[in-house]
N, C-alpha and C positions, 0 to 999 in steps of 0.2 A: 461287639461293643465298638470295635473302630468306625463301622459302615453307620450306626447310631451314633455314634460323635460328629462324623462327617458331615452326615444329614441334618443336626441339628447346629453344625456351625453355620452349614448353606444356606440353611432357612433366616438363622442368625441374620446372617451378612444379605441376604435379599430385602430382609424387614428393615435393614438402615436407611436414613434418608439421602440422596444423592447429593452431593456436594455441588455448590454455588459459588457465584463469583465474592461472596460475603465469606466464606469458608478462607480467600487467599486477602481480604481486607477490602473484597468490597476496590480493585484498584478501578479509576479513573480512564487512565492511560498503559500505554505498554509504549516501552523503545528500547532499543538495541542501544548500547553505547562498547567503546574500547577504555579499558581500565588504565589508571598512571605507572601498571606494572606491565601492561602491551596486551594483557589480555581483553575476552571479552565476554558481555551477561546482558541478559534480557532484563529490565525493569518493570517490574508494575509501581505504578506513582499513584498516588491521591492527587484530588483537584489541586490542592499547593503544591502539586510538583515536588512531594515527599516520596521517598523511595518505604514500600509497601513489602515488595521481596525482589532479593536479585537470585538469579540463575545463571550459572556458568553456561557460556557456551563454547565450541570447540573451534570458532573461528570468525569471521568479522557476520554479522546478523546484516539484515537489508529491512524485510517489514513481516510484521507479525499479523498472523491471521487469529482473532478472539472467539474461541465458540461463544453462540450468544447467551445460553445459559450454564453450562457447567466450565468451572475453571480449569481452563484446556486450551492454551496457546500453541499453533502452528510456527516456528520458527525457520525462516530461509533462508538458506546462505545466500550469499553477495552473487547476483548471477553473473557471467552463468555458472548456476550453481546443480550439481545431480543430489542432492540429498534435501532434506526437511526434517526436521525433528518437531515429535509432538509433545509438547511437555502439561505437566502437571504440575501448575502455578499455587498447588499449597504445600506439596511436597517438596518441590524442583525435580523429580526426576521426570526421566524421559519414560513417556508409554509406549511412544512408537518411532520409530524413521523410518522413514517415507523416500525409496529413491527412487528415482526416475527411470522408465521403463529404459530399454537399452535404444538408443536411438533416437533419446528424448532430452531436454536439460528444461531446468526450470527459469523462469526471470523474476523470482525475488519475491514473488505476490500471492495469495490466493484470498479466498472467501467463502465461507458456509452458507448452504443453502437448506432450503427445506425444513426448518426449523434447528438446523444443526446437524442433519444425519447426514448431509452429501459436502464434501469438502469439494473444491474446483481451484486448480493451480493453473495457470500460465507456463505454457513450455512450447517449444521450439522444436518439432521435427525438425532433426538435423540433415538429412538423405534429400528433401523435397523444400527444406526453410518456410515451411509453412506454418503458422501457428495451431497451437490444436488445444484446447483446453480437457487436462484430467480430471477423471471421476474417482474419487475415493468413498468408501463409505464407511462413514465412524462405527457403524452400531455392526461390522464385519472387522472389527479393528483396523479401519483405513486401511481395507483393501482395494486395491484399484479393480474399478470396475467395468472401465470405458471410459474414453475422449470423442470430443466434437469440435468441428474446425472456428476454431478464432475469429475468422472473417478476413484475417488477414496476417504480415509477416513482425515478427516481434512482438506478440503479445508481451504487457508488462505489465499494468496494471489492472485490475478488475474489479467491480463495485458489483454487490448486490440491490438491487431494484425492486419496488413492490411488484411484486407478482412475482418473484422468482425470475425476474429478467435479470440477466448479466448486461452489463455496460463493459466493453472492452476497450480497451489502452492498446494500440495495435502499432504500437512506436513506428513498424517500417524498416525497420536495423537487422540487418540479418547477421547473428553471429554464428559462430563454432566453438561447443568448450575446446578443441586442441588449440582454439586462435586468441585465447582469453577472452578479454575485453574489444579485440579489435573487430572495425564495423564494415563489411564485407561487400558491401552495396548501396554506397551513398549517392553515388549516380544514379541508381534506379531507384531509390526506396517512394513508398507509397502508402506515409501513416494514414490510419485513419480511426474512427470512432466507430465501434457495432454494435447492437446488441442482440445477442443470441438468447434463446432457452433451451433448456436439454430436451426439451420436447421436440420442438421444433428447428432446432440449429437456427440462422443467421435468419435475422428479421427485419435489420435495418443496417444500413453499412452509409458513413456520411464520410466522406473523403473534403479533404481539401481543395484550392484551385490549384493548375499543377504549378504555378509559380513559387509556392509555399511546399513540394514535395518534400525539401528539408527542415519544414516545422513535424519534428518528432512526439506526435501525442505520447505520454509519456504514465501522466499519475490522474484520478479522478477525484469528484467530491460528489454529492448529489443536496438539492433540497429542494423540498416542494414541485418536484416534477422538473428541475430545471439539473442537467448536468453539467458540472464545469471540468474542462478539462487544461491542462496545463502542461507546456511544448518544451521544446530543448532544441534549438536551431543547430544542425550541425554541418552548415555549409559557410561560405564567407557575410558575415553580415550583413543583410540590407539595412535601408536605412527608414523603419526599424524592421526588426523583425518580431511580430506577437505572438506571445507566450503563453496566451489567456483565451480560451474557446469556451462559448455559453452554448448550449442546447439542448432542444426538447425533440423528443422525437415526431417524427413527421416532418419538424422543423426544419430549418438551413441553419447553419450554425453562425452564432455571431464571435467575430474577433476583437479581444479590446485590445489596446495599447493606453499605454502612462504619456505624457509629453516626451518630445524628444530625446534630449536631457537624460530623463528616467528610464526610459525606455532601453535606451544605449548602456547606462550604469550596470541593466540586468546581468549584461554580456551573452544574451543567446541564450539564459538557462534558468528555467523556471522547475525546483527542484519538489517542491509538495503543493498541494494546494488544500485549501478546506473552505468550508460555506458556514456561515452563521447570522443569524442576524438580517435576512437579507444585503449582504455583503459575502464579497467572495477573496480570501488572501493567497495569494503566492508567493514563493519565498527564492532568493537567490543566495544562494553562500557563495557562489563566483561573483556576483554583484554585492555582498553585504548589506541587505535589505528585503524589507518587504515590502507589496503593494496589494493597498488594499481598491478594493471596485465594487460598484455596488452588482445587482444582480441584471442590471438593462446595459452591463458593459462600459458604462461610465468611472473613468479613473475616479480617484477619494483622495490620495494621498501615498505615501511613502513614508515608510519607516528605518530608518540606519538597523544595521545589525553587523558583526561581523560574524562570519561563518554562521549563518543563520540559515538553516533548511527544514527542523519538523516541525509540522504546525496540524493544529487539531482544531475544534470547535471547544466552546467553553461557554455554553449558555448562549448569549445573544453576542458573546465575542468569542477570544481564540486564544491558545496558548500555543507557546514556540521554543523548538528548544536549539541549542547552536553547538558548533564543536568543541566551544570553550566550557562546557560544563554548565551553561545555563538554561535554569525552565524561567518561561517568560510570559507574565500573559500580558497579551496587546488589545489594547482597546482603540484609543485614538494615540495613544502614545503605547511605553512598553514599561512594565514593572517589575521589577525582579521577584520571582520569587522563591528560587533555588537554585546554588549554588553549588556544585558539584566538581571533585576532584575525578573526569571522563568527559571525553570528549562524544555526545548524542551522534549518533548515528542521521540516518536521512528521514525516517518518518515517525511522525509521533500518533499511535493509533488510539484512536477516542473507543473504549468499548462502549457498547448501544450506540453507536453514532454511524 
């Protein structure tokens, strides 16, 4: 009688339908923020930047990786960070943590591939500082299965590409988790842009001139064939230093700048970027502002903000969120439209985007 119970709960529970992003409300957006009691929770938001469901986390969040169909957010800690947590955004709990093999740390990012079965994290061999992107596989309960080299040192951010190509963020920073945050090789570093497949490892690798080796590629966006990338200067200012890289592959990459002025206001640090609309925004919370450019590298404007850093796509414009607790969408100007007692964290992730 037990072995016939069993069996027909199993069968039970195989004939259910699998749960959807509609199952956790259908959210819009995901971001991390820190609570007015010091803690911190993962959001899913609807397009008004309504809060959908929070989820406790156990320390300050960075950016959320969205499976593309079932409601299953990758959560990172603030790198360098060795752990991950894979939550289930209708329940909140945790299904899995994900830590970093021993000799590895992560930098805050990943992306699913394959329709969802291969997850890919950004990590830092510690022993060689060489970047190496992990393989996990959801449908093995994210078990790691294998890594392939970055292209380069500091992987940070990573975008999926049609075909299954990776776009990597290859900042150039060589850290150490025993060193924190501190950046180990600012005299040698050597960001650059790649894009790998797990097929074939590194396929294209675009560096900068070496007079820019401290423009830090840092975060990505992609549209229509065109990648934008966005810098974090971390040497003494030139006058200016840009923040904003356009390219296609095969291509050379194009650098924008805003006029002087603007340019200077950023302070060196371009904190998220996203593409919409044929236009491309980046955002500074050291500079309080964003700027917007179209997609041929030509400035548009500037937008005030204070502590303003995530920014997402939103139809043919963009939403923004800042440390003071606000979702914002920008269009030519900025509109409030959620106010929040938390301070948003750095990236605001568009699912399907």
């Amino acid at each position: 009688m037990r072995r016939r119970h069993f069996l027909s709960a199993l069968l039970a529970s195989a004939s259910l339908p699998a749960l959807s992003w509609a199952d956790a409300g259908n959210p819009a957006f995901l971001a991390a923020a820190r609570e007015e009691n010091g803690g911190y929770a993962l959001f899913g938001l609807d397009n008004g930047g309504a809060d959908l469901f929070r989820i406790p986390l156990p320390g300050r969040g960075h950016a959320a990786a969205a499976h593309p169909t079932a409601p299953e957010a990758v959560a990172f800690a603030r790198r360098p960070g060795t752990f991950a947590l894979v939550i289930d955004c209708v329940s909140g709990g945790v299904l899995h943590r994900l830590d970093a093999p021993e000799g590895r740390h992560f930098y805050g990012h990943g992306a699913f591939l394959e329709g969802g079965n291969l997850l890919v994290t950004t990590e830092n061999d510690i022993d060689s500082g060489q970047g190496v992107l992990g393989l996990w596989a959801r449908d093995a309960g994210y078990r790691r299965i294998g890594e392939i080299a970055s292209g380069g040192i500091g992987p940070h951010e990573l975008l999926r590409l049609p075909g299954d190509v990776i776009a990597v963020a290859n900042g150039g920073i060589l850290t150490h988790p025993d060193r924190g945050r501190d950046k180990l090789n600012l005299d040698t570093m050597r960001p650059n842009l790649s894009y790998v497949t797990v097929a074939n490892g590194i396929e294209e690798v675009v560096e900068l001139d070496a007079e820019l080796h401290h423009a830090s590629i840092r975060h990505l966006a992609y549209a229509d064939g065109q990648v934008g990338f966005a810098m974090q200067w971390q040497g003494d200012l030139p006058d200016p230093a840009p923040l904003l890289g356009l390219h296609r592959k095969g291509g050379h990459p194009v650098l924008c700048s805003a006029d002087l002025a603007e340019q200077m206001a950023m302070d060196g640090y371009a904190g998220s970027i996203a593409m919409a609309g044929g236009r491309v925004a980046i955002t500074s919370p050291r500079g309080g502002r964003v700027h917007l450019f179209d997609t041929a590298g030509e400035f548009l404007q500037a937008v005030p903000r204070r502590d303003v850093c995530g920014v997402a796509s939103a139809g043919a414009g963009f939403v923004v969120t800042d440390g003071l607790g606000g979702v914002l969408a920008l269009d030519e100007g900025l509109s409030p439209l959620v106010s929040a007692p938390r301070a948003w964290d750095n990236h605001l992730v568009r699912l399907g985007g």
